[in-house]
C-alpha positions, 0 to 999 in steps of 0.5 A: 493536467499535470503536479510538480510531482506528476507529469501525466494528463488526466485521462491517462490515471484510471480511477482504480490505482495499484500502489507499490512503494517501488518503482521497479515494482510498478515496472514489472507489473505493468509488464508481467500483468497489464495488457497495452501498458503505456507509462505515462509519469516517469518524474523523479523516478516516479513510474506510473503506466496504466493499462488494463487488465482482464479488460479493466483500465487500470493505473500502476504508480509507485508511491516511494518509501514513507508517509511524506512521499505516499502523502503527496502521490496519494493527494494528487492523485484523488484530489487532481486526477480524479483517482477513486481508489487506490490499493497499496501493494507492499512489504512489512514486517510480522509481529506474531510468530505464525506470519512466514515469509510471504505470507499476505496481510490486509491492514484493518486498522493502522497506528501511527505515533507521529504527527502526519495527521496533525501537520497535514489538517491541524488532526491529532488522530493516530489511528485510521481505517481501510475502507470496509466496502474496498477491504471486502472486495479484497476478502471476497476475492481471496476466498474466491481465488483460494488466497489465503490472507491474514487480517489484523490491525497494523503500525505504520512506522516513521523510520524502519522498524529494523533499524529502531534501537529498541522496537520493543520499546517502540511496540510498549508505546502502542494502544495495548489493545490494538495488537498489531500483526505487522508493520510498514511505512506508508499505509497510515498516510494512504489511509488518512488522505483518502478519508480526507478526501472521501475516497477509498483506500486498502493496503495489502502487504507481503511479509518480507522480514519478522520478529521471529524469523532470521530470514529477510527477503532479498531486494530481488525477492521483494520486487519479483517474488510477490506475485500472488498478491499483486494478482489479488490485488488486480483480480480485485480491480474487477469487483469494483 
């Protein structure tokens, strides 16, 4: 079986999916952590390998940047291959003056003002929630693995919130009880998709740039410097 946007077979997606939005990302994991990776989707650019890891078969896909892209790899993959869960890997931006430079993130809840919801299923929602049994999987294993992570609420941007014109504008517009720790691109499509579908989904998120900080990780950074959380997020593939 195959998508237009998808050129594996059925039998070479897990049912458990890594999801970075890069690419690159997928690469290198798959070849730093996976044990006998084969890559079995190279459309558009789009590497999927699926491996395994500590023993457990594992897919790493990336999703590309935004809802639209992570909108459609995320639907075929639970809705055409048979996908179960997938646990977004990525980068954000903080939103509270105590996030550094690396510091990891697990989406709780996530906010979007656009209309992802609306168009995809008629849906005027604009906040959903990573699923609870997967989330805990996640927090059971940092505590386990001396990880530490930092739980909240998060926005899901339709443009990068670096180059918005006035975020502060933007954060004004957002539920005044929701107060969010950072924000990113895609985990709002990810996380509405998957509660269509009755399927699971979790969202981890390295800080790459803040608020309230100058410094912004380098794209060599980004790709390569996220090991901890690419670990959690493999090491939790082995509770599910």
């Amino acid at each position: 079986m195959s998508t237009p946007h998808n050129e594996a077979k059925i039998e070479d997606i897990a049912k458990t999916v890594i999801m970075p939005g890069d690419p690159l990302r997928a690469k290198y994991i798959a070849e730093h952590f996976l044990e006998n990776a084969k890559l079995v989707n190279q459309v558009r650019g789009m590497y999927a390998y699926t491996g395994t890891y500590q023993g457990k078969e594992v897919t790493v896909m990336a999703s590309g940047m935004g809802m639209p892209s992570m909108g459609i790899y995320s639907y075929e993959l639970y809705q055409f291959y048979q996908v179960e869960n997938i646990i977004r890997i990525g980068s954000c931006g903080a939103y509270k003056p105590e996030l550094k430079l690396f510091d990891i993130i697990l989406s709780q809840k996530v906010y979007s003002e656009g209309n992802f919801a609306l168009t995809l299923n008629n849906d005027t929602c604009h906040i959903v929630e990573a699923n609870e049994e997967l989330n805990t999987k996640i927090m059971d294993t940092a505590k386990e693995t001396g990880i530490s992570l930092t739980q909240g609420n998060t926005i899901c941007t339709d443009c990068f919130d670096v180059y918005m014109t006035d975020v502060n504008q933007f954060l004004e517009r957002v539920p005044q009880d929701f107060d969010p720790v950072s924000a990113e691109m895609e985990a709002f499509a990810l996380f509405y998709v998957a509660k269509l579908l009755n399927k699971k989904a979790s969202c981890l998120m390295s800080v790459v740039d803040s608020k309230y900080i100058k410094d912004i990780a380098t794209p060599e950074q980004r790709q390569n410097g996220l090991n901890t959380m690419i670990k959690l997020a493999l090491d939790t593939t082995l509770r599910i």
